[in-house]
BAMI-991582 format. One record per residue: x, y, z of N, C-alpha, C, O in turn. Coordinates in steps of 0.05 Angstrom, whole numbers, plus 5000, padded with zeros to 4 digits. Atoms other than C-alpha are relative to their C-alpha. Last residue first. Example, Ala and Ser with C-alpha at 12.3 -4.5 7.8 and 13.67 -1.06 7.14 Angstrom:
BEGIN
498449764999527349795143498550225014499550445018
501849765000524649105156501850245000503950245013
REM end
This chain:
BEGIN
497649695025735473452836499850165013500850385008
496749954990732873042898501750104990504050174997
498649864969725973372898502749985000504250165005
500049725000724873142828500950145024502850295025
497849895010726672402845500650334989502850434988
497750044985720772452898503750034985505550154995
499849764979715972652856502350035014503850235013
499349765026717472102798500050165020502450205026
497850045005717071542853501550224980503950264977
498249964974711171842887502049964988503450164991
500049734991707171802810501450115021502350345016
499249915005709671122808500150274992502250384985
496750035006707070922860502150074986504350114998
500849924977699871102848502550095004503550314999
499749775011700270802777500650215018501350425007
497449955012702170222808499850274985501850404978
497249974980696670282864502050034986503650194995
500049654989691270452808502150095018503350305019
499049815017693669802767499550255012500950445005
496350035003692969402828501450144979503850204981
498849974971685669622846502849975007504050065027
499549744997683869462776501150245017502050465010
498450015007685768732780500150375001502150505007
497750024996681468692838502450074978504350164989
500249884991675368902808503450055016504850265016
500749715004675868542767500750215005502050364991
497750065006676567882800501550284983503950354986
498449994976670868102843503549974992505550035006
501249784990665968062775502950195029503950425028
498549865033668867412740500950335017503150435019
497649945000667667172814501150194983502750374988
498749864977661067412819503250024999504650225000
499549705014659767182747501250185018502850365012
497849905019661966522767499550344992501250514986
500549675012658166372823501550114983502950304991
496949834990658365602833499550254983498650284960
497649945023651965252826501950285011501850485025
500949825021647365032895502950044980505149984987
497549715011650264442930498550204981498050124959
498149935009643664032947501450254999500650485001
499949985031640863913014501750074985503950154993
499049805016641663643070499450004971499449834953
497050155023636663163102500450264986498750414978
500150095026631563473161502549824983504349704993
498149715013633263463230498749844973498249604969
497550185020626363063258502350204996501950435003
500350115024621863613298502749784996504949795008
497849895027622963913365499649774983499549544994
497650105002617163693418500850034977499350004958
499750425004612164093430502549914986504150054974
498350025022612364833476499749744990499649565006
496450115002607164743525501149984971500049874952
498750264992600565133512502649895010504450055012
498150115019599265863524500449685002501249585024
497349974992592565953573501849874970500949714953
499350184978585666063536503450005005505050114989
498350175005583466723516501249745022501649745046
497950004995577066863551502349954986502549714990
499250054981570666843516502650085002503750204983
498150195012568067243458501050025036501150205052
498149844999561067473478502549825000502349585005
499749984974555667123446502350255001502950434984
497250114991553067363379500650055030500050255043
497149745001546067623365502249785016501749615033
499149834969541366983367502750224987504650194972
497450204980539166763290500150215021499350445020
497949815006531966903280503149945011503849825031
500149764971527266303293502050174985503150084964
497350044992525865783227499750245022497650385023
498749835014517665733222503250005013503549935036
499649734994515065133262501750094973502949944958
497449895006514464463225499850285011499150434993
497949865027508064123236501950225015501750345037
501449745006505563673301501750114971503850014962
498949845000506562913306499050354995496750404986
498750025025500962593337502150225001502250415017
502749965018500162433409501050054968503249964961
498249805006506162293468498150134967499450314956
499449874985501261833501501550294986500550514992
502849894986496461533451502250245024501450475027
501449815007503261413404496950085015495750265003
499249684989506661213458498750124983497950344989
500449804978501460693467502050245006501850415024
502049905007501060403397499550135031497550285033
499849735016508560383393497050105001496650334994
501450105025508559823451499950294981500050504993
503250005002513060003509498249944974500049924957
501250144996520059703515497150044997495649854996
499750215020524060253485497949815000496649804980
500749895016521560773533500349774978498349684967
502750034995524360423593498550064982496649904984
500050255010530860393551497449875019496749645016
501150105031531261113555499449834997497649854980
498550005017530861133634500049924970498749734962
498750345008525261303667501450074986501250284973
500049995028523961993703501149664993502449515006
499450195002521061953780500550074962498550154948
500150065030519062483820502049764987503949685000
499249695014519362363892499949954972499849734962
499250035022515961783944501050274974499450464972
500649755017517061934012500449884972502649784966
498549985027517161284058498650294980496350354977
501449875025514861344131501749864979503649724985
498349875010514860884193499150144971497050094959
501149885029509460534237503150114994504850105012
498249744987510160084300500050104971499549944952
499849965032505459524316502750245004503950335024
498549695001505159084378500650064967501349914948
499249915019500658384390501150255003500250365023
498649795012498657954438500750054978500949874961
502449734990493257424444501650224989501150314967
501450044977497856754468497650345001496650465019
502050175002499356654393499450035033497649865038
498750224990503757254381497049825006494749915004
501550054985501757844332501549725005502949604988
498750304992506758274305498249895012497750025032
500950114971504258834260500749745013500849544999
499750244990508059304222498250015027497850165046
502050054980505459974183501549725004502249624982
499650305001509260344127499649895032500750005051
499650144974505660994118501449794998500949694976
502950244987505961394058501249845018503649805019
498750184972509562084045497249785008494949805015
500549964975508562463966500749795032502549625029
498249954986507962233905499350175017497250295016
499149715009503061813877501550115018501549995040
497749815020504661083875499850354998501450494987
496750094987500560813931501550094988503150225000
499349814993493261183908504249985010505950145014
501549844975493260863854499449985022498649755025
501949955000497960313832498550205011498550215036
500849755026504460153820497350034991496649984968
501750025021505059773886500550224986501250444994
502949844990511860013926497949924975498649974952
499549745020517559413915496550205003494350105006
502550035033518359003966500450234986501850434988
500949785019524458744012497549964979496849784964
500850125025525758304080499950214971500450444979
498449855017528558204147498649914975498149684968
500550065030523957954199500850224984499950454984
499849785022525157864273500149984980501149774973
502949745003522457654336501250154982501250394984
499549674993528557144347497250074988495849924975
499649865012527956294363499550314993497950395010
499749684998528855774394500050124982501150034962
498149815024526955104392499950205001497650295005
500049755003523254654443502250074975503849934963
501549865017521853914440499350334996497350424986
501850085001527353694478497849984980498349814962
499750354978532054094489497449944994495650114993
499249984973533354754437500249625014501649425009
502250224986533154644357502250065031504750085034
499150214987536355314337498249845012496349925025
496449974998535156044303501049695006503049644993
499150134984527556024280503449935000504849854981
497350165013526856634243500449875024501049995044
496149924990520656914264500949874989499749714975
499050144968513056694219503950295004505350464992
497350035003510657224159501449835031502149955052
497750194982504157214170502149884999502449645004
501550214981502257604120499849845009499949644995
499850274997505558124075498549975020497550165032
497850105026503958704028501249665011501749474996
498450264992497858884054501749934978501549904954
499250275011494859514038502149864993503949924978
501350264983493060084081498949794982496649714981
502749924992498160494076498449905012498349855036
498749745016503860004058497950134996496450044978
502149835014501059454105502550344993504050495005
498749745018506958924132497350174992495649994990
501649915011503558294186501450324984501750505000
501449645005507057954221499850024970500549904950
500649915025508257294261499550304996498950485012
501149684999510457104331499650044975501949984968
498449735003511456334331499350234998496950224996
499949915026507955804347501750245005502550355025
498949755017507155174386500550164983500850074961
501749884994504454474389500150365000498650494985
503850124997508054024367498850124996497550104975
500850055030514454494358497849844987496849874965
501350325000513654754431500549874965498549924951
502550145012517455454423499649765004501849635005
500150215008522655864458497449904987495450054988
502050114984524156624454499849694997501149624977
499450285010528557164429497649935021496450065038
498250035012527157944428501149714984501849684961
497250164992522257974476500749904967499349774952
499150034971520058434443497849945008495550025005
502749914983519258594359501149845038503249725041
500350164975523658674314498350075013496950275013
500649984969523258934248500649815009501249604998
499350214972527359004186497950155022497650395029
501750044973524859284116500749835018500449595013
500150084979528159444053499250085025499350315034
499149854964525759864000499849715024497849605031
500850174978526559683925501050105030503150195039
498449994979525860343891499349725011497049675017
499450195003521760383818501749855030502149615027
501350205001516460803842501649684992500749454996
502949975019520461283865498849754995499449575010
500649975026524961403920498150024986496350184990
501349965019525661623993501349814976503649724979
501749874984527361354067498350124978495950144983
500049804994531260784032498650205009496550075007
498049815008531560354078500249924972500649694965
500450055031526060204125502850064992504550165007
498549835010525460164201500849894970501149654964
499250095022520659704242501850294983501050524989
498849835009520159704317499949904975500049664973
499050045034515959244351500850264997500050455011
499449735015513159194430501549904977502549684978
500349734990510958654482500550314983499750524992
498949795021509957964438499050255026496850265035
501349774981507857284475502050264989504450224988
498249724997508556644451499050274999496650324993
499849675006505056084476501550195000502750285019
501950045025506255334485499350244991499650244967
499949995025512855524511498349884983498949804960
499249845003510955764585501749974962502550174951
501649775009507455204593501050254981500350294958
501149955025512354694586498150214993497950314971
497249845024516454734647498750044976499550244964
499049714990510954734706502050074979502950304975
501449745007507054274664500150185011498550365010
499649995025512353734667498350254993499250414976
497049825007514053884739500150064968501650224957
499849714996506953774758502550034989502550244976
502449875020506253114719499850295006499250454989
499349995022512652824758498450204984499550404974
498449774996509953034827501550094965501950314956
501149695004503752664801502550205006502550424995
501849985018507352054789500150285003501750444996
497849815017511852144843499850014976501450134963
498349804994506652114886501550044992502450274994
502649895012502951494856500250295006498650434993
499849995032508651164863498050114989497550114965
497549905018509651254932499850064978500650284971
500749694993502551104946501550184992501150384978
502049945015502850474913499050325002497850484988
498450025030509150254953497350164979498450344967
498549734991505550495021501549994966501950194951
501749765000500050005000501750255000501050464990
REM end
């Protein structure tokens, strides 16, 4: 009898200890969220990342039976995601597993009225946990003008640029020419450039004959004026000495 009692006592002491440890991870339980975007603006083409967390921070789970904190994204006020579970990090003991209150992710902003026009729209998180709780936390995005690039233009069908950009129009009259600017600055002197090849010599030009003929001439006459010169002094002089 006392054996039966025993065992029937550590029974139940057993059965309390098991549902003094397990409770606490058949439900999870969410106190507050943060979510933050990035970038803070673009345009319609922008992918914008998105991290929240939400608290407690980390947590365990039942995997039987158990769940995770989920959420919920609204860009205004339409849904972009939905129940997005946590990132389970690690199988724990037993039948638990751990894991964080947080979700990293990117979308791109609908291209649709009212979400695409420009200006500041909401971005909204909600975390709801399975024992009831939930926490939200809002942030902005600015959307700003937006030009596409040529080769956005390429891709469209010809029968809608022609509805958009409409028919051609006719030929304006030519404009008057503009009066002349004003003459700019001279610009600075360059660097001297580098000295040329030497050329190849050239030919001997012809020998100057007339010059010489000419100089030779001239010379001979220059020697008949001296002897005549001379001998005029030589005649003077013997007169003196009579």
């Amino acid at each position: 009898m006392n054996r039966s009692k025993g065992l029937m006592f550590f029974s139940v002491f057993l059965l309390s200890s098991m549902i003094m440890t397990i409770p606490s991870g058949l439900c999870t339980t969410v106190t507050g969220a943060t979510v933050d975007v990035y970038p803070k603006q673009g345009d319609i083409t922008t992918e914008i990342f998105v991290s929240v967390r939400g608290e407690p921070y980390k947590g365990g789970i039942v995997t039987v039976s158990g769940d995770v904190p989920v959420l919920y994204l609204f860009y205004d006020d339409k849904i972009i995601v939905q129940r997005m579970k946590s990132r389970i990090i690690s199988r724990g003991y037993g039948d638990f597993s751990d894991y964080e209150c947080s979700f990293d992710f990117t979308f791109n902003i609908p291209n649709e009225y009212p979400y695409s026009e420009l200006g500041i729209h909401n971005i909204t998180a909600v975390i709801e946990a399975s024992d009831g709780t939930s926490a939200n936390a809002t942030t902005t995005f600015e959307i700003i003008n937006y030009i596409p690039p040529p080769e956005w233009w390429e891709d469209l069908p010809e029968d809608f640029i022609d509805e958009i950009t409409g028919p051609q129009g006719m030929t304006g009259d030519k404009g008057d020419t503009g009066s002349q600017g004003i003459q700019g600055e001279q610009g600075q002197i360059g660097s001297q450039g580098l000295q040329g090849e030497k050329g190849d010599k050239g030919d001997t030009g012809p020998y100057p004959n007339e010059a010489v003929m000419f100089n030779l001439g001239i010379s001979a006459i220059s020697v008949i004026i001296s002897i005549i010169a001379l001998s005029l002094v030589y005649k003077m002089k013997k007169k003196l000495e009579t």
